[in-house]
C-alpha positions in Angstrom: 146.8 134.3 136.4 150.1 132.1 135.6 152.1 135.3 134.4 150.8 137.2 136.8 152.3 134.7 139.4 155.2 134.6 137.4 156.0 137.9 137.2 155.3 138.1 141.0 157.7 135.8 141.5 160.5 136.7 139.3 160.0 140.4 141.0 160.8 138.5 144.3 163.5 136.6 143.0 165.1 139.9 141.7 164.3 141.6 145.6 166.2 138.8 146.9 169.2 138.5 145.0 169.5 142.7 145.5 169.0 142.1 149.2 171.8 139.3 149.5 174.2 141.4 147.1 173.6 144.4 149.7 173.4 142.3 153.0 175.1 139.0 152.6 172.4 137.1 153.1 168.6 136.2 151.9 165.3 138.5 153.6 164.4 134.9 155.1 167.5 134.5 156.6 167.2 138.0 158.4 166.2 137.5 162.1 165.5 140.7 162.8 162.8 140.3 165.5 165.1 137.4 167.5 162.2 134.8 166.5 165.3 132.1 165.3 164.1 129.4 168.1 160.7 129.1 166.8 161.5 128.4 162.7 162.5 125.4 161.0 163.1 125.0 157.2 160.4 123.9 155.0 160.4 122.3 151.6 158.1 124.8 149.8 159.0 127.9 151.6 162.0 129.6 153.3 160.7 128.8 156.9 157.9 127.7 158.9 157.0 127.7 162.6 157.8 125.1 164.5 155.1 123.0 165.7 154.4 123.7 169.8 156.9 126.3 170.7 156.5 129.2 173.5 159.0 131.5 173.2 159.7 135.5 174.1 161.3 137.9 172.1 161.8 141.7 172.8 159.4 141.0 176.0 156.9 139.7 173.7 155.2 135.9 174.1 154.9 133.8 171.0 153.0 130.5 171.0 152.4 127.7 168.0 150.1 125.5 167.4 150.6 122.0 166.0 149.5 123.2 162.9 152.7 125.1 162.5 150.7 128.6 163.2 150.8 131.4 165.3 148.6 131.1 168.4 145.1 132.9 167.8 143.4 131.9 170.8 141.2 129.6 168.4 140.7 125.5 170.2 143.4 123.0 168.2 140.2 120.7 167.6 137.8 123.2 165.4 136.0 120.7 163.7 132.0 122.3 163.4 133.7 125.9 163.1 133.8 128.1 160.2 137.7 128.2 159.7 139.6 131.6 158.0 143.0 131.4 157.0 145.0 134.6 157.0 147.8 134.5 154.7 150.6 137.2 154.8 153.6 138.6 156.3 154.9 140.0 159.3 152.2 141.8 159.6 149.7 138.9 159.8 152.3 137.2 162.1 152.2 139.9 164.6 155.7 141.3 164.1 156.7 142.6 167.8 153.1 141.7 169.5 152.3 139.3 172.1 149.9 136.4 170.9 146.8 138.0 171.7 147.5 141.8 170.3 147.8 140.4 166.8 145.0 141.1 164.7 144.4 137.4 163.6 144.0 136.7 167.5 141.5 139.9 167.7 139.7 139.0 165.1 139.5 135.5 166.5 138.5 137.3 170.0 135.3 139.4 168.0 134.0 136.4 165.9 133.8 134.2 168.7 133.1 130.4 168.8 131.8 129.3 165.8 134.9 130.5 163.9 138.5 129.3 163.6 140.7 132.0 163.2 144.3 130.4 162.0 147.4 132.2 161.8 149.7 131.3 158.6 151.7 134.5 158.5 155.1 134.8 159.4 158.0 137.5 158.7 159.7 138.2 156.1 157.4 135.9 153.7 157.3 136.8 150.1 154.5 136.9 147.9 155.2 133.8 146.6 155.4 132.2 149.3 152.0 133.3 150.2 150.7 131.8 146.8 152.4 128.8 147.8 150.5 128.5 150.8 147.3 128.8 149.4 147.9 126.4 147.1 149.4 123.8 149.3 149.9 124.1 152.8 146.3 125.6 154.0 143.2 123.1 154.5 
């Protein structure tokens, strides 16, 4: 498992360092979406959402939680609930969807209440940094 994460993240180190030599800059520091208001730096990881932000982009609501998620429609208090974490990218984020059109929020809309669905994704995360979040961000 180590030189698998290893090699995972030297591959991503390597994907960065060709992005920046073709682009200027790092993929985290690409705001291609227009989601800049709702990110703040973080320690472990390129970015994370900002705690309690309700923005639009492209015509498209985005809401946080104080867990520094994307809104899923879950209750912030979701103690006796059967949590799930979904880790990813943009495409866990909702990339270009409103709140409730991404599929951690649909999901959370089919279980129903006795499950917490919570939203970790955001764009342009790496693989590592997904690893990283399992290992030290999410409950």
């Amino acid at each position: 498992v180590a030189v698998v994460c290893t090699l995972i993240v030297l591959i991503e180190i390597a994907g960065q360092a060709a992005y920046y030599i073709k682009h200027g800059k790092f993929v985290f520091q690409a705001d291609d979406y227009g989601y800049g208001e709702i990110f703040e730096l973080h320690p472990f990881q390129s970015v994370r959402l900002k705690k309690n932000v309700r923005a639009e982009s492209n015509g498209k609501t985005i809401t946080t939680t104080s867990r520094h998620t994307r809104w899923t429609g879950a209750p912030e208090d979701d103690r006796g609930r059967i949590r799930l974490a979904v880790l990813s990218g943009s495409t866990a984020f909702g990339t270009n969807v409103t709140d409730s059109e991404s599929w951690p929020a649909l999901l959370q809309s089919k279980l129903g209440e006795q499950f917490s669905v919570i939203n970790y994704g955001a764009p342009n995360f790496l693989s590592a940094e997904a690893i990283i979040q399992l290992a030290f961000i999410v409950p």
